[in-house]
C-alpha positions in Angstrom: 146.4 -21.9 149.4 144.3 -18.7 150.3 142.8 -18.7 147.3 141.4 -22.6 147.2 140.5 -21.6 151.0 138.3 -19.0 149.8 136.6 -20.8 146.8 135.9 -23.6 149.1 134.5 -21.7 151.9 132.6 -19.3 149.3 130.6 -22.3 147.5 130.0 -23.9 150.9 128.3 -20.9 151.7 126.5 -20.6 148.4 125.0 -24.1 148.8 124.2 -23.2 152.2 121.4 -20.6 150.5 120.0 -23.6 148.3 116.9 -24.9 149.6 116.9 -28.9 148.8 113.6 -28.5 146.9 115.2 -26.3 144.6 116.6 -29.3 143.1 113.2 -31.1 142.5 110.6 -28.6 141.4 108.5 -29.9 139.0 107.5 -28.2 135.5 106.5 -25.0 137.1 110.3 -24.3 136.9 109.9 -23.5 133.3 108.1 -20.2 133.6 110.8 -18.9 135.6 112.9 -15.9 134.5 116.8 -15.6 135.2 118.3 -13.1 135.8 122.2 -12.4 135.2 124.4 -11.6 138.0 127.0 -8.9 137.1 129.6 -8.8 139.8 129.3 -6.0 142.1 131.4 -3.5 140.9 134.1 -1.3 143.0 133.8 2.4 142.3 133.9 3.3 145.8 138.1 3.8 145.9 138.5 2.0 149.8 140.9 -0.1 150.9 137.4 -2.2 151.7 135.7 -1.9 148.5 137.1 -5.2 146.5 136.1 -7.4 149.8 132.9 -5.5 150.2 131.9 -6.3 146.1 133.2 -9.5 146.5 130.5 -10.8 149.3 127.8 -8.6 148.4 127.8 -10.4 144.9 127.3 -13.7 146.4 125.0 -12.3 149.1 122.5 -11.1 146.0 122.8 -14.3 144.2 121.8 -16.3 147.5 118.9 -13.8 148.5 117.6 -14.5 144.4 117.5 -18.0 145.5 113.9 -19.6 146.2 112.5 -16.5 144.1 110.8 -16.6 141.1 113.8 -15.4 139.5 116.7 -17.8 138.5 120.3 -16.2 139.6 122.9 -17.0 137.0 126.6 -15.5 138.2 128.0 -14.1 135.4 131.4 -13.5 134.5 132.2 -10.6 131.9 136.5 -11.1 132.4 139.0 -9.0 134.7 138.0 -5.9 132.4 134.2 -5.2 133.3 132.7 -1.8 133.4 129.0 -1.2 134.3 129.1 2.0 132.2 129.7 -0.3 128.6 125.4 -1.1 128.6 126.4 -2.1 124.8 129.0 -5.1 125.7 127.0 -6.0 128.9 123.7 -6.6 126.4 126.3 -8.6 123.9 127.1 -10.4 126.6 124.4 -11.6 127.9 122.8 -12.6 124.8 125.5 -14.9 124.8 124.8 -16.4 128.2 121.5 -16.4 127.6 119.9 -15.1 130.4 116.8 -12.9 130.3 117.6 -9.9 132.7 120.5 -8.8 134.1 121.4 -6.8 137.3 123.8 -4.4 137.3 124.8 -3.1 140.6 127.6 -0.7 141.9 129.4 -0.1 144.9 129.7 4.0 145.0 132.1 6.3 146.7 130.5 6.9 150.4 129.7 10.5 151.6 132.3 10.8 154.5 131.7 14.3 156.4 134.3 15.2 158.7 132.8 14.2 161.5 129.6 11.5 162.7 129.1 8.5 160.5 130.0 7.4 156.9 127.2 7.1 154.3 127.7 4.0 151.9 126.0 4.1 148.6 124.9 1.4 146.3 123.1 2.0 143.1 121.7 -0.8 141.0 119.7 -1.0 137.6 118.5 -3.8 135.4 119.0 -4.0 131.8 116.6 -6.0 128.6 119.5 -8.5 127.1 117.0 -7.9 124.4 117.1 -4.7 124.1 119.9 -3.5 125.3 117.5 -1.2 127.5 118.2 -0.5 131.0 115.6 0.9 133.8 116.1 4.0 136.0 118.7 3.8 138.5 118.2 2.9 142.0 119.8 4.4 144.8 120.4 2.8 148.4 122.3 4.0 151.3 123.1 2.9 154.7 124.6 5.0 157.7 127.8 3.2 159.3 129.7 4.6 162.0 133.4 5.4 161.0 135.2 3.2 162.4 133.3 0.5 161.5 133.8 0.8 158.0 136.6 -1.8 158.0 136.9 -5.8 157.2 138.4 -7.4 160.4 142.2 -8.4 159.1 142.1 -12.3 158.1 139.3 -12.0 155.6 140.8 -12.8 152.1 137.7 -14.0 150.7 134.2 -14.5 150.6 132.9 -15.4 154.4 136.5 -16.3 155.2 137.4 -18.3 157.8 139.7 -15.5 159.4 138.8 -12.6 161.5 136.7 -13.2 164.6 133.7 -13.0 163.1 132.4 -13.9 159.6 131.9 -11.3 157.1 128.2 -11.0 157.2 128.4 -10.5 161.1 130.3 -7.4 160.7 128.9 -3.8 160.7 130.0 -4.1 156.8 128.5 -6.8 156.0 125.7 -6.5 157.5 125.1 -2.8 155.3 125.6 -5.6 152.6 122.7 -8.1 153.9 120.4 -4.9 153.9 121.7 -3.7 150.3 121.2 -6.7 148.7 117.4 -7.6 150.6 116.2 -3.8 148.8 117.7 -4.3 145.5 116.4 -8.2 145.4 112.8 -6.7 146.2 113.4 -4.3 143.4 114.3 -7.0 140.8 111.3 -9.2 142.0 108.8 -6.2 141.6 109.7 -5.4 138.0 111.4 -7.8 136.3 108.0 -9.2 135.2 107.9 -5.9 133.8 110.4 -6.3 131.2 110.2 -11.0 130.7 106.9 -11.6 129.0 108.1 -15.4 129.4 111.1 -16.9 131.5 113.5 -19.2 129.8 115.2 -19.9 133.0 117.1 -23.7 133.0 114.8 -26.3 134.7 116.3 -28.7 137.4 116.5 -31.6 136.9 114.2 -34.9 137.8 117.0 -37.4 138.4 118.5 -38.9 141.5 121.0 -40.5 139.9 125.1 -39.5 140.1 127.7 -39.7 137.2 131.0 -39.2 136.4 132.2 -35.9 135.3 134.8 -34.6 133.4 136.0 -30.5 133.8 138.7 -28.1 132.2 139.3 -24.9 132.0 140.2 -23.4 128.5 141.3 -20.0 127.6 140.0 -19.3 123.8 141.3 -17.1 120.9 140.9 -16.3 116.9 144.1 -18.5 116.5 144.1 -21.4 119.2 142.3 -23.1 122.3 144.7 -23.9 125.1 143.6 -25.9 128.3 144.7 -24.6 131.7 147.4 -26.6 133.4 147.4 -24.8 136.4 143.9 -23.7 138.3 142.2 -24.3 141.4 138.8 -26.0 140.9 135.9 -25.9 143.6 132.4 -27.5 143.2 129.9 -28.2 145.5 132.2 -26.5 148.0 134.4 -29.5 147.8 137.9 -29.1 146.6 138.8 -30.9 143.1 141.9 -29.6 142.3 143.8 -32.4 143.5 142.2 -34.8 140.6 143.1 -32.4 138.1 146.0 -34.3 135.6 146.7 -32.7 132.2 144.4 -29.8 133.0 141.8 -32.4 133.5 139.7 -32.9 136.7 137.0 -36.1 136.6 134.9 -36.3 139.9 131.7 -37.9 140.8 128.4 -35.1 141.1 124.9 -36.2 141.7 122.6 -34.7 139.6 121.3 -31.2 140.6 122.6 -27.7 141.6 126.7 -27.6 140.7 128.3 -24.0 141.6 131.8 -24.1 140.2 134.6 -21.7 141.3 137.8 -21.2 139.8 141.4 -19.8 140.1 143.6 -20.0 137.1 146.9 -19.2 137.5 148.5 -19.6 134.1 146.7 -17.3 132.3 148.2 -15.6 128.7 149.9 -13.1 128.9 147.9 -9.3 129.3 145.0 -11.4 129.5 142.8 -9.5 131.8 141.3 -12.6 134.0 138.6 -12.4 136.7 140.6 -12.8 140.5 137.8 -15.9 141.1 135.4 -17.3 138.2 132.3 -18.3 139.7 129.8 -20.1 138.2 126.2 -22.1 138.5 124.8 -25.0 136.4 122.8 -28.0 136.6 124.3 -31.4 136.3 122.0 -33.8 134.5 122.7 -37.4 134.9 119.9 -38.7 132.1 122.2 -36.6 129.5 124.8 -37.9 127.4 126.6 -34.6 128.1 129.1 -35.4 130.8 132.1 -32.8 130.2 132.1 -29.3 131.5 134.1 -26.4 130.4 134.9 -23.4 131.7 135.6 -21.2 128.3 137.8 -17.9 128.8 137.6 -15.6 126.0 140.3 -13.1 124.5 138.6 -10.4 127.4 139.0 -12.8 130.1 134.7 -13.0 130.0 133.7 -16.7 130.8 131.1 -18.9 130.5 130.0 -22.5 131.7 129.4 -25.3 129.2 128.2 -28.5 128.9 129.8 -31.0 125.8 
């Protein structure tokens, strides 16, 4: 029940970022460039750190929003490591996306006495190439004891607590983090995208009827989750979900989908929360959407 709390309350926030006229820009979209959003990744070793990552991932991808850049979550599987440039390029090759940010939550500098120094480094990396750029460094002073996540936060901007995640001293380090490295990518990825490919939005108006699963994939078979909690448009599906299939009604434009699944194969090393972004496209014939987990537990969004 926490966990379809939290997807619910993180897309609702996510949608909250989204500008309504992101949903009808006109043929300008197409010389946009996307850029892949790794999750933030914990290497800091605090009781805080997986909280911390988690928000500070959906506070870059809401601060890349009304950008020239595209943001495209991405979601590499339960096993990710920043330090693997090789898989990451792989990767996103395979999502398609034509930069990616890469950014990591550090071990702070905690002196014995006065205040903690959090560190964040971020770099961005040519799916391309398989080049990545010189590593940036950012840090932010925080007193001691308020290097904490009020008890009752679970998720993403959680309802518990007294006061939402971005309104604490934490969170707050985590506004300012993500504000420097979005000015980073905004300066020079043009630098490395001769020409965008990002997804253009669509025209329509219209809504349809759409179909979702969630599908765990291997060299031998292709199950379909039974058991999985499905957000979209920060409203909760998961009651409509029979046979491992949900069908709701979307109107065409923005759809960020977040998912728990909770009968996963065994040793399969799955993501806590798979959250994703796509259009939906009323004037296509393509009206089922998948959520394919692969044999690392990386994902990706598709449209059939």
């Amino acid at each position: 029940m926490k966990t379809k709390i939290f997807c619910a309350i993180f897309l609702t926030a996510l949608l909250a970022a989204s500008s309504p006229s992101a949903f009808a820009q006109t043929a300008t979209a197409a010389s946009k460039t996307s850029i892949g959003i790794m999750p933030v990744f914990d290497a800091s070793g605090e009781v805080y750190g997986e909280l911390f990552t988690q928000h500070m991932t959906q506070i870059l991808f809401e601060e890349m929003q009304n950008s020239n850049l595209q943001p495209v979550l991405l979601n590499p599987g339960g096993a990710y490591t920043p330090l693997d440039t090789d898989l990451i390029k792989e990767f996103a090759q395979m999502a398609k996306v034509d930069s990616v940010l890469i950014t990591m939550f550090q071990m702070p500098d905690k002196p014995r006495s006065g205040p903690y120094t959090l560190k964040v480094t971020a770099q961005l990396l040519d799916p391309k190439t398989g080049a990545t750029l010189t590593m940036q460094n950012y840090t932010e002073s925080i007193n001691r004891q308020e290097a904490i996540v009020e008890t009752g936060y679970s998720g993403l901007f959680s309802a518990g607590g007294s006061r939402r995640f971005e309104k604490q001293p934490l969170g707050k380090r985590s506004i300012s983090f993500s504000k420097a490295i979005r000015q980073y990518s905004l300066n020079t990825v043009p630098t490395m995208v001769q020409l965008g490919t990002a997804q253009i939005p669509p025209l329509s108006q219209k809504s349809c009827e759409i179909n979702f699963r969630a599908a765990y994939a291997n060299a031998n078979k292709k199950a379909i989750s039974k058991s999985y909690g499905l957000t979209i448009n920060g409203k909760e599906e998961s009651l409509w979900i029979k046979e491992g299939i949900a069908t709701m009604t979307l109107p065409s434009g923005r759809a960020i989908v977040v998912v728990n699944v909770a009968d996963a194969p065994y040793r399969l090393p799955i993501q806590k929360v798979y959250a994703s972004n796509t259009f939906v496209d009323c004037e296509k014939t393509e009206r089922s959407l998948v959520l394919d987990i692969g044999p690392a537990g990386e994902a990706f969004l598709r449209w059939q």
